[in-house]
VEXVEXMI-793764 format. One record per residue (C-alpha): residue number from 1; x negated, z, y. Coordinates in nm, 2 decimals, decimal comma, padded with zeros to 4 digits. Last residue first. Layout:
VEXVEXMI-793764
<r num="NUM" xx="X" zz="Z" yy="Y"/>
...
//
This chain:
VEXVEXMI-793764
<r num="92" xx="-01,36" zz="-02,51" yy="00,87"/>
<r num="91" xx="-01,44" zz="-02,45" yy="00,51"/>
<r num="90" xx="-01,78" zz="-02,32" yy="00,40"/>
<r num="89" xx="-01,90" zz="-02,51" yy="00,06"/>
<r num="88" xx="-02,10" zz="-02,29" yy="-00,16"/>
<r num="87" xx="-02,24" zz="-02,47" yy="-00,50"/>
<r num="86" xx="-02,36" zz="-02,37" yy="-00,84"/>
<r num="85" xx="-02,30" zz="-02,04" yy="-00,87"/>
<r num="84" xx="-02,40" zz="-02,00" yy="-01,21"/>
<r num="83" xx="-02,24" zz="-01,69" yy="-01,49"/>
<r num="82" xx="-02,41" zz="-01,61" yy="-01,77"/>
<r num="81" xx="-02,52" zz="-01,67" yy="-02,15"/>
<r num="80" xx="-02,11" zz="-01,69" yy="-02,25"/>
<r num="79" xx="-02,07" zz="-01,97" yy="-02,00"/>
<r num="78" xx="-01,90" zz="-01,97" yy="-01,66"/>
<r num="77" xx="-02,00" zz="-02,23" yy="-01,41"/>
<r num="76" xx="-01,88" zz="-02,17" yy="-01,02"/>
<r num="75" xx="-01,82" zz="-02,37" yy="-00,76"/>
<r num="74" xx="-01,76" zz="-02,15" yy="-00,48"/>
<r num="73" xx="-01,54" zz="-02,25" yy="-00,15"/>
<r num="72" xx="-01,56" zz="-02,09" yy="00,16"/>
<r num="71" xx="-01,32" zz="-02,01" yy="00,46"/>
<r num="70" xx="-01,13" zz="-01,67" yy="00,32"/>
<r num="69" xx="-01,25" zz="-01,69" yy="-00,06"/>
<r num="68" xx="-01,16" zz="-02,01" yy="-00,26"/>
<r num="67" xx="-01,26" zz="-02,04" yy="-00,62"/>
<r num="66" xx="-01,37" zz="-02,36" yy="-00,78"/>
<r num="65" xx="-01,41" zz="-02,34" yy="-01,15"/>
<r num="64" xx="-01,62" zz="-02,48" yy="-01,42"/>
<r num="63" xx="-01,57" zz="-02,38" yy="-01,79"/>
<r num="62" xx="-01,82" zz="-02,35" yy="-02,06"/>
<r num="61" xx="-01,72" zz="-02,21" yy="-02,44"/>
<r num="60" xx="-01,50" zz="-02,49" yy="-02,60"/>
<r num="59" xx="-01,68" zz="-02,75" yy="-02,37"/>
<r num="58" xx="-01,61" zz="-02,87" yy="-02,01"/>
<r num="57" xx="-01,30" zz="-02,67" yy="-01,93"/>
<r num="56" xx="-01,21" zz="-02,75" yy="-01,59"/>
<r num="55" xx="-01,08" zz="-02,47" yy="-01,33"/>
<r num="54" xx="-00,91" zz="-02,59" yy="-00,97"/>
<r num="53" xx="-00,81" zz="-02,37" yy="-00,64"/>
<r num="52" xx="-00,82" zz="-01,99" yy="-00,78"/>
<r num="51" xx="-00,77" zz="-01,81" yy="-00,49"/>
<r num="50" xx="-00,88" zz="-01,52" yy="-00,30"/>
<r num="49" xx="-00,85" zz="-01,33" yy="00,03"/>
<r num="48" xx="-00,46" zz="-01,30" yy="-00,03"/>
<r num="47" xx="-00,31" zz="-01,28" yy="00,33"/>
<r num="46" xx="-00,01" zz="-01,04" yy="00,32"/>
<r num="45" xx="00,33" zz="-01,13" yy="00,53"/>
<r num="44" xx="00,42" zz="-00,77" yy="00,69"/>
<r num="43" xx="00,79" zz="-00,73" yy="00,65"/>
<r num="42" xx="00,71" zz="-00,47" yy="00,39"/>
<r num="41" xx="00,50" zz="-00,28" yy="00,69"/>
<r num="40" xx="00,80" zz="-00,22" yy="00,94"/>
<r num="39" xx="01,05" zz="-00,13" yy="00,70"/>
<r num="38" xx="00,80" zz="00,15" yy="00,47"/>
<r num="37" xx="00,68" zz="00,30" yy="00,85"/>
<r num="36" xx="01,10" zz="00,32" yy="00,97"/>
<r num="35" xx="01,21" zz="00,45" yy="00,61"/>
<r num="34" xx="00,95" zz="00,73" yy="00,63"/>
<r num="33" xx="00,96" zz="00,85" yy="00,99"/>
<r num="32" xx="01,38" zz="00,87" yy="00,91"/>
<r num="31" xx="01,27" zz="01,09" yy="00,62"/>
<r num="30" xx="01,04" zz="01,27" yy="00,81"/>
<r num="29" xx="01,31" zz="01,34" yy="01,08"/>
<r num="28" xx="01,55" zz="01,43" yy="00,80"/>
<r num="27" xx="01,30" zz="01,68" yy="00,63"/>
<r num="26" xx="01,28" zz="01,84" yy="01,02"/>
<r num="25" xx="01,62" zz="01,85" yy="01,09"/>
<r num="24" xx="01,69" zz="02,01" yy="00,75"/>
<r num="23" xx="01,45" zz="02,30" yy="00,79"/>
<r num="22" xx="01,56" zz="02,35" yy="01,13"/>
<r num="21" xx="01,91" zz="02,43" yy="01,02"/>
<r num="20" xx="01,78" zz="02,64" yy="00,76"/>
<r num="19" xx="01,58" zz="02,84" yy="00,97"/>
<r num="18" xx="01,90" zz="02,89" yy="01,19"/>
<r num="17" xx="02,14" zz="02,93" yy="00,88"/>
<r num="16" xx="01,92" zz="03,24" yy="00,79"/>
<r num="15" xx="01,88" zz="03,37" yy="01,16"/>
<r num="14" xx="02,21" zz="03,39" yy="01,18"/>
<r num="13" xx="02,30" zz="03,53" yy="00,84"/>
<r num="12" xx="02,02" zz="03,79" yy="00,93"/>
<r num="11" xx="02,18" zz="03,88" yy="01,29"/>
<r num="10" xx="02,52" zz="03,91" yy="01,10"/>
<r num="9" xx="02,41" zz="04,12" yy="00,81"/>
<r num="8" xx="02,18" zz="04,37" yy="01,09"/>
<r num="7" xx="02,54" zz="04,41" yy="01,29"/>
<r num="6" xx="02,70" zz="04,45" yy="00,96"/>
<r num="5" xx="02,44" zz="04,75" yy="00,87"/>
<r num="4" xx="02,53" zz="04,94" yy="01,20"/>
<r num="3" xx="02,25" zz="05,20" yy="01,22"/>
<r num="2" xx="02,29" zz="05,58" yy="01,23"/>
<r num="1" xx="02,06" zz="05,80" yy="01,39"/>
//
């Protein structure tokens, strides 16, 4: 039985470019998934939870600061023996 080899080199070129065909819709659809998800979320305005509002030094080694997180306020000293929370104030 004789086969026709260029029949079998045609079919496998076929399938070839056909796998690689597929191959490059789906990298371009992921691609395209890619740039749409990295647009949509840079546009996003970010909310930063936490702020420094005001920070007095009251000696060479004690500060006192006031530090805002979402709706409160903490006054807080720092020293080198520890850090006080000296008052919470919830913002409206």
């Amino acid at each position: 039985m004789l086969y026709n080899f260029d029949m079998f080199n045609h079919i496998s070129a076929m399938r070839t470019f056909f796998i690689f065909t597929v191959l490059f819709i789906i990298l371009g659809a992921i691609y395209l998934i890619f740039l749409l998800l990295t647009h949509f979320t840079k546009n996003r305005p970010t909310k930063n939870r936490l702020a420094l509002i005001e920070a007095i030094s009251l000696d060479s080694k004690k500060k006192l600061v006031l530090v805002k997180c979402d709706e409160k306020e903490y006054l807080i000293l720092l020293a080198p023996s520890g850090d006080i929370l000296l008052k919470s104030i919830q913002k409206d």
